[in-house]
Each structure stands twice: as structure tokens, then as C-alpha cells.
C-alpha positions, 0 to 999 in steps of 0.5 A: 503472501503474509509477512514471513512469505514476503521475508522468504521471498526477499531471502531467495530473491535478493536481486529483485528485493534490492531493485525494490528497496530502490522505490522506497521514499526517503520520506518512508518510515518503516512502519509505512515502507514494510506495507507498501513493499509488500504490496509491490511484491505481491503484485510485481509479476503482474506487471511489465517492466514497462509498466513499472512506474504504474504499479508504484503509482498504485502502490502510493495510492494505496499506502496514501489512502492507508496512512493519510486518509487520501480520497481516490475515485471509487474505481482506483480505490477497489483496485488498490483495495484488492491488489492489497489484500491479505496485507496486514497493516498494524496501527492503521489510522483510522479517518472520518470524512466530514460528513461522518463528523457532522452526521454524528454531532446531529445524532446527539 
């Protein structure tokens, strides 16, 4: 689902996009939010409804491990990657771990 999909989507679906617009995070810029958002609809059929509150949780994940660099097991980490893809993030930040760091200031 690409960005117009999704603008689609939201068009023909306004109910189920109003339920979404609900799981924003009034911490959520819109630069963040749009992403995450994408990622909920695009996996929203896969899950129950009882099984709601877990796709948030990995939709967190995801944009967590996006926009701040946060570190999940390997496991999470490929699932969320694959739940994602196609997802076209803009001016994603790039992190370094540590030990990237260190390895690169002993290679001078």
C-alpha cells in the first residue's frame, strides 16, 4: 500500500480511519504519526479485533526503532521490518550503535 493507497483507503473508509486516527499519541508529530498510521492499515486485516492492542504494540515498536533508535530482539525487529515493507519513511534518522563508533574511531 503506497502513500496515495493509503490516502485512498482512508477516502473510502472513513469509519475504520476515524478508529485509527483514535491510536495516535498526542506526543505524535506528523512526520511520525502518517508512517505509523500506515503501518496499522496495512496490517489492520491481519489481526482480530481482540488482537488490536498487539498490533499497536508493534506498531510502536517499529516506529520506536524508526525515529529513536530503540533496540528489540532480532525476532521482533524482522517481523515489524516485514510488516513494514514498502513503507516510505522521509528523513529517517540514522543510528550507530556503540560499538560502530568505537570501531570507526580505531580504524583511523
Amino acid at each position: 500500500m503506497s502513500s496515495l493507497d493509503v490516502q485512498d483507503f482512508i477516502q473510502q473508509n472513513r469509519a475504520v480511519a476515524e478508529q485509527v486516527e483514535t491510536y495516535r499519541g498526542y506526543w505524535e508529530s506528523d512526520k511520525h504519526w502518517e508512517p505509523r498510521r500506515e503501518f496499522i492499515l496495512r496490517n489492520l486485516n491481519d489481526f482480530e479485533d481482540s488482537q488490536l492492542d498487539h498490533l499497536l504494540s508493534l506498531s510502536m515498536v517499529w516506529a520506536n526503532n524508526v525515529f529513536l533508535g530503540c533496540r528489540y530482539s532480532t525476532e521482533l525487529l524482522e517481523k515489524v521490518k516485514e510488516m513494514a515493507e514498502g513503507i516510505v519513511v522521509e528523513d529517517a534518522p540514522v543510528f550507530k550503535t556503540r560499538d560502530e563508533i568505537v570501531k570507526k574511531q580505531q580504524g583511523r
